[in-house]
C-alpha positions as CSV (number, residue, x, y, z in Angstrom):
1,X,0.0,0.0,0.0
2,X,1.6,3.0,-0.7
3,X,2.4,6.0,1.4
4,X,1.9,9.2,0.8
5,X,2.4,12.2,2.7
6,X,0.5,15.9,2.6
7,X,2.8,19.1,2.9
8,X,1.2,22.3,3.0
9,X,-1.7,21.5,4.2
10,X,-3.3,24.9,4.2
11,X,-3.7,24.6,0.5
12,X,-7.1,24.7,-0.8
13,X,-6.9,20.9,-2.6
14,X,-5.3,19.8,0.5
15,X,-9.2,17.8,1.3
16,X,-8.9,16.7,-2.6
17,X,-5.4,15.5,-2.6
18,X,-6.4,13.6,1.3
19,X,-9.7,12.3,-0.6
20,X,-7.7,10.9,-4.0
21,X,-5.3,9.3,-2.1
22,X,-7.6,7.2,0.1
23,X,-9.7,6.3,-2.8
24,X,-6.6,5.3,-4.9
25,X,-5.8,2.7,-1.8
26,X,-3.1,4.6,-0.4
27,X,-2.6,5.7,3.2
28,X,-2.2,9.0,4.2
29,X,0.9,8.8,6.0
30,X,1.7,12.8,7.3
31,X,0.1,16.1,7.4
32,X,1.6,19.2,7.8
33,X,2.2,23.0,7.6
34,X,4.4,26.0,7.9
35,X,1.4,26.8,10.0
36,X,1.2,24.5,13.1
37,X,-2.3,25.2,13.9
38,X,-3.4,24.7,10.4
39,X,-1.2,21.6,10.1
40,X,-2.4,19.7,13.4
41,X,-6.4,21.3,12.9
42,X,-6.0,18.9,9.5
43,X,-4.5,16.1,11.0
44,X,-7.1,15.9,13.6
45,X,-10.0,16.6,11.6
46,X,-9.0,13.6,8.7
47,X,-7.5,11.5,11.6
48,X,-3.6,11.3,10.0
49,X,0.1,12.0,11.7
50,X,1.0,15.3,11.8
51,X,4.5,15.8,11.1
52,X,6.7,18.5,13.0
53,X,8.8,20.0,10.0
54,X,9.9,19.1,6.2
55,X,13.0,17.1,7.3
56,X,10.6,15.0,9.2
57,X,8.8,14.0,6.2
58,X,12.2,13.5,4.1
59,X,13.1,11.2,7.0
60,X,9.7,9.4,6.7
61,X,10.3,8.3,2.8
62,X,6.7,8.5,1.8
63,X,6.4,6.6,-1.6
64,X,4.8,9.7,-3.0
65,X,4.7,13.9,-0.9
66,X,2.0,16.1,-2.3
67,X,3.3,19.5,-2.2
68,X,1.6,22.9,-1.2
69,X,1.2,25.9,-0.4
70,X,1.9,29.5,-1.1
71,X,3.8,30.3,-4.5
72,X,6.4,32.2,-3.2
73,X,7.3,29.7,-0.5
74,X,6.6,26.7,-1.9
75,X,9.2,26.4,-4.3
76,X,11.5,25.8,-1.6
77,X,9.7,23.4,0.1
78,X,9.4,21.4,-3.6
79,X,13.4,21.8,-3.9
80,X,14.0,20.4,-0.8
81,X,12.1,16.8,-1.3
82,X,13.4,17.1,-5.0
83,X,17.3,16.9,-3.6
84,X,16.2,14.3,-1.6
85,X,15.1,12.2,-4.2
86,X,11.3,11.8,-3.0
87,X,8.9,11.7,-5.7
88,X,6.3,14.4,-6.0
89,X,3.2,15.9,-7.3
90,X,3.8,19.6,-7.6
91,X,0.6,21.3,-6.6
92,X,0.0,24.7,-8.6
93,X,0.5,27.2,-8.2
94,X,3.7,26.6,-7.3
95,X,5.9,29.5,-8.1
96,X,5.6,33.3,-8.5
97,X,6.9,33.1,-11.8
98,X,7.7,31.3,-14.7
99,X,11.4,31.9,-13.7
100,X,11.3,31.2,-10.3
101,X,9.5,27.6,-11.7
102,X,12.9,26.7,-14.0
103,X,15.1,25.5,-10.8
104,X,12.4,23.1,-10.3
105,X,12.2,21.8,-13.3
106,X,16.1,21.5,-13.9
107,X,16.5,19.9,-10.3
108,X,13.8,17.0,-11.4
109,X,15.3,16.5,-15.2
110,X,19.1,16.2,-13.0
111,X,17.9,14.0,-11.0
112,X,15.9,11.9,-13.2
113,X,12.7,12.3,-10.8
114,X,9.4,11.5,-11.1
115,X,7.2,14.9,-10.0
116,X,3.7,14.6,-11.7
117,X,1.4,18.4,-11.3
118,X,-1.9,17.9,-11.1
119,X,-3.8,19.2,-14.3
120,X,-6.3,16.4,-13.6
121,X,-9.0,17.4,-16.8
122,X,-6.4,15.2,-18.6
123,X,-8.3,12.4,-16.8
124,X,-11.4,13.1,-18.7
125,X,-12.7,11.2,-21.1
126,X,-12.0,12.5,-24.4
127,X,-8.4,12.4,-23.6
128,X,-8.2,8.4,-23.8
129,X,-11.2,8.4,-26.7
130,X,-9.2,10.6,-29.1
131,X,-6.0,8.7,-28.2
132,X,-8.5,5.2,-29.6
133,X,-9.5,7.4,-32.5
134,X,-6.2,8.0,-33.5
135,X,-4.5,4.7,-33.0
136,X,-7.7,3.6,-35.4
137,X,-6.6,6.4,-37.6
138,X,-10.5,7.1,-37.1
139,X,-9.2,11.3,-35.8
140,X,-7.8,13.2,-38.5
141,X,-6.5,16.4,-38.5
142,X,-7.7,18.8,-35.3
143,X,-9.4,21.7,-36.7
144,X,-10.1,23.6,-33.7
145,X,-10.9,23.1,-29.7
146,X,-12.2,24.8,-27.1
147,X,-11.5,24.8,-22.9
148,X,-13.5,26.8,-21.2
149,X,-13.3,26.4,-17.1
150,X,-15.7,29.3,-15.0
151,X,-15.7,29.1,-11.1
152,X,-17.8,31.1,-8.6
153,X,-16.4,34.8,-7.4
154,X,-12.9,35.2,-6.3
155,X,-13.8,36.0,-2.6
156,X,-14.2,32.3,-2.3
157,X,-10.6,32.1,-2.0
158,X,-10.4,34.6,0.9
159,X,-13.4,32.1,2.5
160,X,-11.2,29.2,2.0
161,X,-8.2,31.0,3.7
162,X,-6.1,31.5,0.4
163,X,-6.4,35.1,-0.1
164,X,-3.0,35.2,-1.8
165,X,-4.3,33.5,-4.4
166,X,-6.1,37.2,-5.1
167,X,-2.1,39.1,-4.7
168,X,-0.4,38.8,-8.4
169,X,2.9,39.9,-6.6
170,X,2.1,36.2,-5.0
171,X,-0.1,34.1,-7.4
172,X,1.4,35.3,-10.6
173,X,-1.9,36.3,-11.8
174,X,-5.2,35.5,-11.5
175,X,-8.4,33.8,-13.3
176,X,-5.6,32.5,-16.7
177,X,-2.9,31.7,-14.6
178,X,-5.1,29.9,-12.0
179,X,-7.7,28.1,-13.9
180,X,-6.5,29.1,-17.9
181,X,-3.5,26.4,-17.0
182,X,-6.1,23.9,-17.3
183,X,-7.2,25.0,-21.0
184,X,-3.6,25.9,-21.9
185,X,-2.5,22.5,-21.4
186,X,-4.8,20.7,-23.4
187,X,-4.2,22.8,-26.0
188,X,-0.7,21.7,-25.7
189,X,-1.1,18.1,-25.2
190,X,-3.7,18.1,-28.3
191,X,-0.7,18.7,-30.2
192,X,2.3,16.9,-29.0
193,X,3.7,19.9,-27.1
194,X,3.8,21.7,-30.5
195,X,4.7,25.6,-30.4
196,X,1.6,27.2,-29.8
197,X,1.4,31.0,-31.2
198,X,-0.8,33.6,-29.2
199,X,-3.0,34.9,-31.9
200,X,-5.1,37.6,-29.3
201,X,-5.7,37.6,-25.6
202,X,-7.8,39.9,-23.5
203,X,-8.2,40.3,-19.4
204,X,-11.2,41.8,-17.5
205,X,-11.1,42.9,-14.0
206,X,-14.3,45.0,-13.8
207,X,-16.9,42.6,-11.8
208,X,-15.2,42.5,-8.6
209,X,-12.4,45.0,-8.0
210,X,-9.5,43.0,-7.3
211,X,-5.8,43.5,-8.4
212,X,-6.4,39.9,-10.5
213,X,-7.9,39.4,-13.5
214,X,-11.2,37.9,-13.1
215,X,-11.6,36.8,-16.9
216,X,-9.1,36.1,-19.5
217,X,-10.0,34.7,-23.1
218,X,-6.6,33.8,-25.1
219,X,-6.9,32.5,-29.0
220,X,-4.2,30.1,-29.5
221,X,-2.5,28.7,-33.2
222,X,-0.4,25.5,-34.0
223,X,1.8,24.9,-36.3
224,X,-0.3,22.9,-38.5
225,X,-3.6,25.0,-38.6
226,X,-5.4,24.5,-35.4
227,X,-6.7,26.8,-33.7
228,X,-7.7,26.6,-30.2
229,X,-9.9,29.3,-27.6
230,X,-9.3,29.5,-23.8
231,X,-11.3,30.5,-21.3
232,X,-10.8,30.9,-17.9
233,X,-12.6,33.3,-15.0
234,X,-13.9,33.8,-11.6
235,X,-17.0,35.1,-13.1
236,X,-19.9,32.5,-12.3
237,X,-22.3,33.9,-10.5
238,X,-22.6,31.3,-7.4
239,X,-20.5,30.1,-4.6
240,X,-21.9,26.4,-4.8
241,X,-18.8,23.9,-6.2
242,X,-18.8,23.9,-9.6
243,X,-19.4,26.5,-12.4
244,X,-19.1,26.4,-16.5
245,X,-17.1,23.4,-17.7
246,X,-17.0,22.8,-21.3
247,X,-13.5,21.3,-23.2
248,X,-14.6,21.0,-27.0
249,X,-12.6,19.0,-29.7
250,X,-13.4,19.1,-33.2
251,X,-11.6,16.7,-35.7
252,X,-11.9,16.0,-39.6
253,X,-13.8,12.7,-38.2
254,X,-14.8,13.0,-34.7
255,X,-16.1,16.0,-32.6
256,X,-16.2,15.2,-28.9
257,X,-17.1,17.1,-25.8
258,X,-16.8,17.0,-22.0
259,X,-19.2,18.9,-20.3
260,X,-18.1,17.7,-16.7
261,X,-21.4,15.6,-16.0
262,X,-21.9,14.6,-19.8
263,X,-19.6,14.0,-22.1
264,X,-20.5,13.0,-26.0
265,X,-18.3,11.7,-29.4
266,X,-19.9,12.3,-32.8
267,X,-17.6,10.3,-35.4
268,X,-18.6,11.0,-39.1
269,X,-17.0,7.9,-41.0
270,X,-19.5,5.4,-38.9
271,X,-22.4,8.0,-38.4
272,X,-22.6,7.5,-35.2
273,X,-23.2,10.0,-31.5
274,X,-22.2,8.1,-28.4
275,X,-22.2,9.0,-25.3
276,X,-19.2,8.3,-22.8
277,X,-19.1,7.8,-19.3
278,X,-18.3,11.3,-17.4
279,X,-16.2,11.7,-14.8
280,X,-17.5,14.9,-12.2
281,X,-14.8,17.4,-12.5
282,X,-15.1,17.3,-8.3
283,X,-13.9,13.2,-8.8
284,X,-10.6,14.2,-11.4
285,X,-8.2,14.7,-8.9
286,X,-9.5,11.1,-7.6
287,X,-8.8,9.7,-11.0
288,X,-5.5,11.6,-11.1
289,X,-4.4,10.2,-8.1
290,X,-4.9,6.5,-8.9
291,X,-3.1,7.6,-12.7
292,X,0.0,9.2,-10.9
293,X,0.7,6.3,-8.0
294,X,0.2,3.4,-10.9
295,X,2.4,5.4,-13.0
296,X,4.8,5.5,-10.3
297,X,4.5,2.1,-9.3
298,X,5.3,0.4,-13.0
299,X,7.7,3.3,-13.1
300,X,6.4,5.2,-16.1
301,X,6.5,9.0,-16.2
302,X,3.7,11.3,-14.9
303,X,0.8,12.2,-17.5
304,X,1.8,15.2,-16.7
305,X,5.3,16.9,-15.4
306,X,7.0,19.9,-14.2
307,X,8.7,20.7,-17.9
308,X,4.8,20.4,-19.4
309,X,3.9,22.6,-16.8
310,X,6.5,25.1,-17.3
311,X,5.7,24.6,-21.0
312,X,2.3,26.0,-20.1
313,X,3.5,28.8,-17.6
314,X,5.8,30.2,-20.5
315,X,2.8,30.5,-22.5
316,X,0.6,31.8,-20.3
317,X,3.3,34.9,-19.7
318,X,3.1,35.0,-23.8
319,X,-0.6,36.0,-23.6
320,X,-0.7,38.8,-20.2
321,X,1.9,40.2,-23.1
322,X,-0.4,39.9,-26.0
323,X,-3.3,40.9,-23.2
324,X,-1.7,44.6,-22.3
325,X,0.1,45.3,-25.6
């Protein structure tokens, strides 16, 4: 059974990451916190060992540390279980800046280490219907997609004890860099990791008055034609879980979309409209943890890493450009 430990508890996917890794079969070995009230308030409510300091979980080995917290501390948490060889999954945001994510990156590549990020949409279930498609050579050619991900109004973060996550000098941005990551890396992984070119990108910050952007909408092109819209914001106009999901993918031969609690493939060549089994965008980072610990365990790399992430960062900084040109 493997062992995974919690650090940073104060993060706001802290109860997700505690959640995934019990349903994945794995024990929650540790818990903790620069915060030692926060830390031992979360290891008492979800019945785990809290853990005194960092070198107390590098000292426990956990098969697999889950790591969080603030970006502009963070990073040096990550370094530290990085140089000691544990394997991670980098929670974002994890640094203030796309430079400040590089030594991260270049530690895990040096040391040849597994550290998954958790972009858990991947997990949908388009992503493993287009890659059947293809290796039918039933897709064709992409000809464009769309990711759109809306959440309630940012003051939720300040009611979930995260209000850095509304401080740019901290969070490196806000509604694109936040939530956009998810739709900027499917556009990515649709093609291969291809250069993607910022065609236009646009920011509002009118609704709620905060120093964050609160909507961003960036049009993205590959090198072979596609063209692909993301949409990210804090702009739904509830604080209930959930919000406006839709990730689109239109092909020569199939046209398939993920709605969050319905999820649909039309294929043209067989006439047919199915519809596939959703996964609840709440249960992803269930289905990302079972991915990431069999990964690990057949010793495969993670669906998705720190250099795809930084991949996705870098492009993000392309668009606030394009955004305030």
């Amino acid at each position: 059974m493997a062992r995974v430990a919690l650090a940073g508890v104060g993060h706001w996917h802290a109860g997700m990451h505690l959640e995934a890794a019990r349903s994945a079969g794995a024990v929650v070995a540790a818990a903790w916190d620069p915060d030692p009230a926060v830390a031992t308030g979360f290891a008492a409510r979800h019945d785990v060992p809290h853990l005194s300091s960092v070198d107390a979980i590098i000292a426990a080995r956990p098969d697999l540390t889950v790591v969080m917290g603030r970006p502009d501390q963070v990073s040096v948490l990550a370094l530290s279980c990085i140089e000691a060889g544990l394997p991670i999954v980098l929670e974002k945001p994890a640094a203030v800046s796309t430079a400040a994510l590089e030594p991260l990156a270049e530690a895990a590549r040096r040391r040849d280490l597994f550290a998954a990020v958790p972009l858990p949409n991947r997990c949908g279930p388009i992503w493993a219907e287009i890659e059947a498609l293809k290796a039918a050579g039933r897709l064709g050619p992409v000809s464009h997609a769309q990711f759109r991900i809306v959440n309630g109004p940012p003051e939720r973060y300040r009611l979930d004890g995260v209000p850095w996550v509304l401080d740019p000098a901290i969070g490196g941005g806000g509604a694109l860099r936040n939530l956009g990551i998810h739709g900027i890396d499917a556009a990515l992984a649709l093609t291969g990791g291809a250069n993607l070119v910022v065609v236009s990108a646009a920011i509002d910050r009118r609704l709620h008055g905060e120093a964050v952007e609160e909507y961003a909408i960036v049009i993205l092109r590959a090198p072979d034609g596609m063209i692909a819209t993301v949409e990210a914001g804090y702009t739904y106009a509830s604080m209930a879980p959930g919000g406006d999901f839709e990730w689109r993918v239109s092909a020569r031969n199939a046209y398939l979309l993920d709605r969050g609690d319905a999820c649909r493939v039309a294929t043209l060549d067989d006439g047919q409209v199915r519809d596939l089994a959703p996964i609840l965008p709440a249960d992803r980072y269930k289905a990302f943890m079972a991915d990431t610990l069999d990964r690990l365990a057949r010793g495969a790399a993670p669906s998705v890493g720190i250099v795809d992430y930084l991949q996705a960062m870098r492009l993000i900084d392309r668009a606030y450009q394009e955004a305030t040109a």
